[in-house]
C-alpha positions in Angstrom: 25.6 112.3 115.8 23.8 109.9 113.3 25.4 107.3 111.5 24.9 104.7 109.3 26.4 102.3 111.5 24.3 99.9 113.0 24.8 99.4 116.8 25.8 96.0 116.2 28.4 96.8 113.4 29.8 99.4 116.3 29.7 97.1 119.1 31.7 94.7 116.7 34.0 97.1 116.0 34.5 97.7 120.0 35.2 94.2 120.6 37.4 94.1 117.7 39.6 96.6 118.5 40.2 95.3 122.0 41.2 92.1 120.9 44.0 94.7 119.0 42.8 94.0 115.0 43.8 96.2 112.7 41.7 98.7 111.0 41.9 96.7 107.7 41.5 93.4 110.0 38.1 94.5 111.6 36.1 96.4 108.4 37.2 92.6 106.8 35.8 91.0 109.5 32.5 92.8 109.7 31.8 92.9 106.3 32.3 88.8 106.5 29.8 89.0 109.7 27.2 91.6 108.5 27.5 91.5 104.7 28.6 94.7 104.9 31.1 97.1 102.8 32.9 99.2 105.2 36.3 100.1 104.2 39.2 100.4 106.7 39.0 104.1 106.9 34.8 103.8 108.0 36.0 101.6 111.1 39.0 104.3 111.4 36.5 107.2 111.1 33.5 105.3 113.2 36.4 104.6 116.0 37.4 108.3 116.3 34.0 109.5 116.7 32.6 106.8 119.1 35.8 108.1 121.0 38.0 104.7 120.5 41.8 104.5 120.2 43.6 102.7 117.3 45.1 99.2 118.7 48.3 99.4 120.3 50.7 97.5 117.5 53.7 96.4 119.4 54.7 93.9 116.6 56.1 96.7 114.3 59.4 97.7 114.7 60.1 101.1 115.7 62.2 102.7 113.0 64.7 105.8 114.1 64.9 109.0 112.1 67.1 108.7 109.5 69.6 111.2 109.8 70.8 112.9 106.2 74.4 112.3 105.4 76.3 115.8 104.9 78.2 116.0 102.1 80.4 119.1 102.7 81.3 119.4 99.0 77.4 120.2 98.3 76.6 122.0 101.2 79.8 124.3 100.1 78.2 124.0 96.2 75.3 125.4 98.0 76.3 128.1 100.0 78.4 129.5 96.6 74.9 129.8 95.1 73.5 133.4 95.0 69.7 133.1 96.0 68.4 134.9 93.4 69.5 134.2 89.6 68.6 136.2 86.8 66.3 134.5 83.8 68.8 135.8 81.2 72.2 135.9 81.3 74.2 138.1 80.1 75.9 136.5 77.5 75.5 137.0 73.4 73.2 133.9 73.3 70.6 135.7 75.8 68.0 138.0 75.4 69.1 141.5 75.6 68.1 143.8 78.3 65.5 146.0 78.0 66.5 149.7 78.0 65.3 151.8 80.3 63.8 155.2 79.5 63.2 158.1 81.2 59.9 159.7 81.9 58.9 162.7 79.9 57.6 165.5 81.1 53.2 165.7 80.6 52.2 167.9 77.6 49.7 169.7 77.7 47.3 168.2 75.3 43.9 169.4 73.6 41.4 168.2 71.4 42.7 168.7 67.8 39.6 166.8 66.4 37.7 169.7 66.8 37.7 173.6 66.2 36.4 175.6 69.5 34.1 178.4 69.1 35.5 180.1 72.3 32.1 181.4 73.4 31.5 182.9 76.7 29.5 181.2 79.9 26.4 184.0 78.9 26.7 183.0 74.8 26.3 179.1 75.7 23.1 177.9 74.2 21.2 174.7 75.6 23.0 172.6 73.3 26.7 173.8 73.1 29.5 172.0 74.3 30.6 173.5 78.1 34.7 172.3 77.2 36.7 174.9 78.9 39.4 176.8 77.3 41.7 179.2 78.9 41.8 180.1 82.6 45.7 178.6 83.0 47.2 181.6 83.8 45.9 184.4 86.4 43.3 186.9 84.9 43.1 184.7 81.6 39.7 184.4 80.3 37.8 181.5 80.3 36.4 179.9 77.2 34.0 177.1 76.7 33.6 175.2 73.3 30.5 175.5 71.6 30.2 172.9 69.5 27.0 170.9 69.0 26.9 168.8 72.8 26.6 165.1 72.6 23.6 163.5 74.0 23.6 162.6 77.5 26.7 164.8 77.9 27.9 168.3 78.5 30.5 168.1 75.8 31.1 167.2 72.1 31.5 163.7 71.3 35.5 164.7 71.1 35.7 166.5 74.5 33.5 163.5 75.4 36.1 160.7 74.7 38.6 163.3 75.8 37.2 163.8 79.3 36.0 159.9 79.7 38.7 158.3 81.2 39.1 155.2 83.7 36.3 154.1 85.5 32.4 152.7 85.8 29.9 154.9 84.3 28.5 155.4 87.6 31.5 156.6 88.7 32.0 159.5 85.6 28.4 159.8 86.2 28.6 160.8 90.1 30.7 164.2 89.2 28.2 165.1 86.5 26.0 168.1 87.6 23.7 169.9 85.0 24.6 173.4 84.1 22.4 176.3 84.9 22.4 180.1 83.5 21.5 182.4 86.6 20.9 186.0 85.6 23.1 188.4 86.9 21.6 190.8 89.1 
């Protein structure tokens, strides 16, 4: 692994740590010999990876685990405490809760921006609209729009916007498929 440390700075560093300086003792003392400016955590670094152990510091006193007092009248305070607490509560002062409302049934909703021409699949010209009408109910006919078609698109600029909904382009695009009139034989 390359390093900047010179092999004499490391060899220092060896001989340092076996006379048991600490990290902040030996980068001091080889900055002094070398004119160096290693920190205490480049000797702790350059230790580990030269595969060294930090000296063995028998002068500090060994301090026991402090053990936390228990105060039952907190722990008690604690265990009263539900674990989940609304924002609001419900008091005058509060915000008021939202109501809740339930979900209408869909409606079934056309395009009112626009009057259909109800024209049949053989009566569509190149440029009509291709918005189906009708068709809901069994045997009903089908219908298609009529109006003048939007460029780029099978339908009006309001069936357009109508039909458009959530997401990319590409994916509208992918279901788009040009319409064809086939004789009937």
């Amino acid at each position: 692994m390359q390093s900047n440390w010179a092999e004499a700075h490391s060899q220092a560093l060896r001989e340092y740590l076996e006379k048991g300086l600490s990290y902040s003792e030996i980068a001091n003392a080889i900055n002094e010999r070398f004119n160096t400016d290693y920190s205490r955590n480049a000797a702790i670094g350059r230790a580990k990876r030269m595969g060294l152990s930090g000296p063995e510091r028998s002068d500090r006193p060994v301090r026991p685990k402090r053990q936390p007092k228990l105060n039952p009248a907190r722990l008690n305070k604690m265990r009263a405490r539900p674990l989940f607490e609304p924002k609001f509560k419900s008091n005058s002062k509060s915000k008021p809760r939202q109501k809740v409302f339930e979900r209408a049934a869909a409606l079934k909703l056309r395009c009112v921006a626009i009057v259909p021409r109800h024209l049949s699949l053989l009566e569509l010209e190149d440029g009509d609209c291709r918005y189906p009408y009708g068709g809901d109910a069994d045997g009903e006919a089908i219908t298609f729009c009529g109006q003048v078609r939007r460029e780029g698109s099978s339908y009006c600029t309001s069936h357009f916007h109508l039909t458009s909904g959530p997401g990319t382009a590409s994916e509208r695009a992918a279901g788009r498929a040009p319409l064809r009139l086939v004789e009937a034989a």
